[in-house]
C-alpha positions in Angstrom: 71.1 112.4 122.2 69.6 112.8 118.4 67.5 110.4 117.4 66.8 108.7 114.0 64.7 110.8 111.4 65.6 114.0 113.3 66.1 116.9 111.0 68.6 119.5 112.0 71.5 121.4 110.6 75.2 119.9 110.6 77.8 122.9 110.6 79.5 122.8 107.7 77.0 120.8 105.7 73.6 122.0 106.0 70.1 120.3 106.2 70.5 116.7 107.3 68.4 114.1 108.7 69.6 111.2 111.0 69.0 108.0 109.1 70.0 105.7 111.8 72.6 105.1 114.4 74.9 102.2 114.0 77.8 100.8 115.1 80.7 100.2 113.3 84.7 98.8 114.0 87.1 101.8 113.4 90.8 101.4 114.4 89.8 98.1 116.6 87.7 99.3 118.4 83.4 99.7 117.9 81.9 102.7 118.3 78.4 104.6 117.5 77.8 106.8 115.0 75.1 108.9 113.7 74.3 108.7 110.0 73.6 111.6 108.4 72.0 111.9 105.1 72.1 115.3 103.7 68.8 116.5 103.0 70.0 118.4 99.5 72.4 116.2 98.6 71.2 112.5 99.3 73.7 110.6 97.2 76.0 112.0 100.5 76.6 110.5 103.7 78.0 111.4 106.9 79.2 109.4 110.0 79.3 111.5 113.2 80.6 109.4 116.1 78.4 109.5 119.1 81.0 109.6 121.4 82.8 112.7 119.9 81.4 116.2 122.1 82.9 118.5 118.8 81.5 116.7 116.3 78.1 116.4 118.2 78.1 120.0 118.4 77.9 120.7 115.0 74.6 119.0 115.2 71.9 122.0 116.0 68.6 122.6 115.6 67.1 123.8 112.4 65.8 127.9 112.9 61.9 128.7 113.1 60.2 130.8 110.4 60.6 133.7 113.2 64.1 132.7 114.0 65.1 133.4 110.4 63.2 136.5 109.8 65.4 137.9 113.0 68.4 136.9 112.1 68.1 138.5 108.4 66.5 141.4 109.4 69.5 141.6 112.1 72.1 141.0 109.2 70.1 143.6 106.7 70.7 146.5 109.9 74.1 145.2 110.2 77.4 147.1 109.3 79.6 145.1 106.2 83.1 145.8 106.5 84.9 144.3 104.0 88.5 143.3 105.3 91.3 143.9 102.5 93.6 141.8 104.2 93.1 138.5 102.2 94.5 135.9 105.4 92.2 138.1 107.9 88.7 138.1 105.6 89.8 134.1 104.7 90.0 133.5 108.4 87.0 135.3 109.1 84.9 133.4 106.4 86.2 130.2 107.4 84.8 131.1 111.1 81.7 131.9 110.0 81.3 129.1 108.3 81.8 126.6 111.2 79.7 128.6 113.2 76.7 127.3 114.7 75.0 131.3 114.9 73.1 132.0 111.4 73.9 135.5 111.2 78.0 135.4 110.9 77.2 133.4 107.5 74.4 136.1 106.6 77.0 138.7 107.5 80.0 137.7 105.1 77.2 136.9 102.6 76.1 140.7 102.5 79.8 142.1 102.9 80.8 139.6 99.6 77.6 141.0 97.8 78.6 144.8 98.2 81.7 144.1 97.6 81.1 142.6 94.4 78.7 145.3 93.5 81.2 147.6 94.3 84.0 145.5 92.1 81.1 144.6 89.2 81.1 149.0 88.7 84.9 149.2 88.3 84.4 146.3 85.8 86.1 143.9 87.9 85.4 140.5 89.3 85.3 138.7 92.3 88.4 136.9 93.4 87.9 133.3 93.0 88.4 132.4 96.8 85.9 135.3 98.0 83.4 133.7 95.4 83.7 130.0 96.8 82.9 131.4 100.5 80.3 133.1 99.1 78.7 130.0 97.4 79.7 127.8 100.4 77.7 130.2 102.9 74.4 130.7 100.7 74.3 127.0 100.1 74.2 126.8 104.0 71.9 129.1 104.5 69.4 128.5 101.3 69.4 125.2 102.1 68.4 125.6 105.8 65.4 128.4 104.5 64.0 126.7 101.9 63.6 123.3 104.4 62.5 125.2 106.8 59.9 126.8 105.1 58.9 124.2 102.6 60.0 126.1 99.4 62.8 125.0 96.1 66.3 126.1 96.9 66.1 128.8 94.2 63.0 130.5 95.6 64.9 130.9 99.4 67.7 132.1 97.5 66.1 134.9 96.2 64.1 135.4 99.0 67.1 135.6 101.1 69.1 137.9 98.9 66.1 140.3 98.6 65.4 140.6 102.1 69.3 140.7 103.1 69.9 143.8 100.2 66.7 145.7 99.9 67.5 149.5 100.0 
C-alpha cells in the first residue's frame, strides 16, 4: 500500500505525489482512494481507488539517477524502426505510453525524432497524430528526469534529447 506524500510515477500521467487517501461514496457504495496530485501540473487531481489491482499498478516507483542513465543509454544503442502502417505505429505508441518500462516511451521518442529529421529534409512535416505521441511521451519522461534529478522541465528535456541523439 502507498502512502501519503509518496512520490512516484502514475502511467499515463507522470510525476505525482499521494496527497491523502480518503474515502468517498461512488455508485452507493464507499470506497478508498488515493489522491493524486500531479507534481507538474498541480491545479490536477487524480482519484485512484484502492481497491482497483490495474489502476494500482500504474502506480510505480520513480527511476534512480542510474536507472535513467541505463535506460537512455539503452534506448541511444537501440534500433528505431519507424512503422509506415499508421494503425500499427498508433497502436504501438499507445502501448508505450501505458507502459510502466521507461525505455518503450524513450524508444518511440527517438524513432519520431529521426523520423522527423528525415521528413524536416524532404521539407515535410510531421503528421499531427505522430506529433501528439511525441509530446505526450517527452512530457512523461521530462517530467519524471527533471524530478528525479532536481532540475526545470526544459533543462531534462534537453538533456534527454542530447543524450538520446548524440552521433
Amino acid at each position: 500500500m502507498h502512502t501519503p506524500g509518496e512520490v512516484l510515477f502514475y502511467i499515463g500521467s507522470g510525476v505525482c505525489r499521494i496527497r491523502e487517501i480518503t474515502s468517498m461514496e461512488s455508485a452507493g457504495a464507499v470506497r478508498d482512494y488515493y489522491v493524486l496530485s500531479p507534481v507538474y501540473k498541480p491545479s490536477s487531481t487524480l482519484y485512484v481507488p484502492t481497491d482497483n489491482p490495474n489502476l494500482e499498478r500504474r502506480m510505480v516507483p520513480l527511476l534512480t539517477e542510474e536507472e535513467i542513465g541505463a535506460v537512455l543509454k539503452k534506448a541511444k544503442s537501440a534500433e528505431a524502426v519507424w512503422d509506415r502502417d499508421f494503425r500499427r505505429r498508433s497502436e504501438k505508441a499507445r502501448q508505450a505510453l501505458v507502459s510502466p518500462d521507461r525505455f518503450d516511451l524513450l524508444l518511440l521518442m527517438k524513432t519520431v525524432y529521426l523520423h522527423k529529421k528525415e521528413l524536416s529534409g524532404m521539407g515535410k512535416a510531421l503528421h499531427t497524430t505522430d506529433d501528439i505521441m511525441l509530446r505526450d511521451a517527452e512530457n512523461l519522461i521530462f517530467q519524471e528526469v527533471a524530478y528525479v534529478t532536481g532540475t526545470e522541465l526544459d533543462r531534462a528535456a534537453e538533456t534527454v534529447r542530447n543524450q538520446l541523439m548524440e552521433e
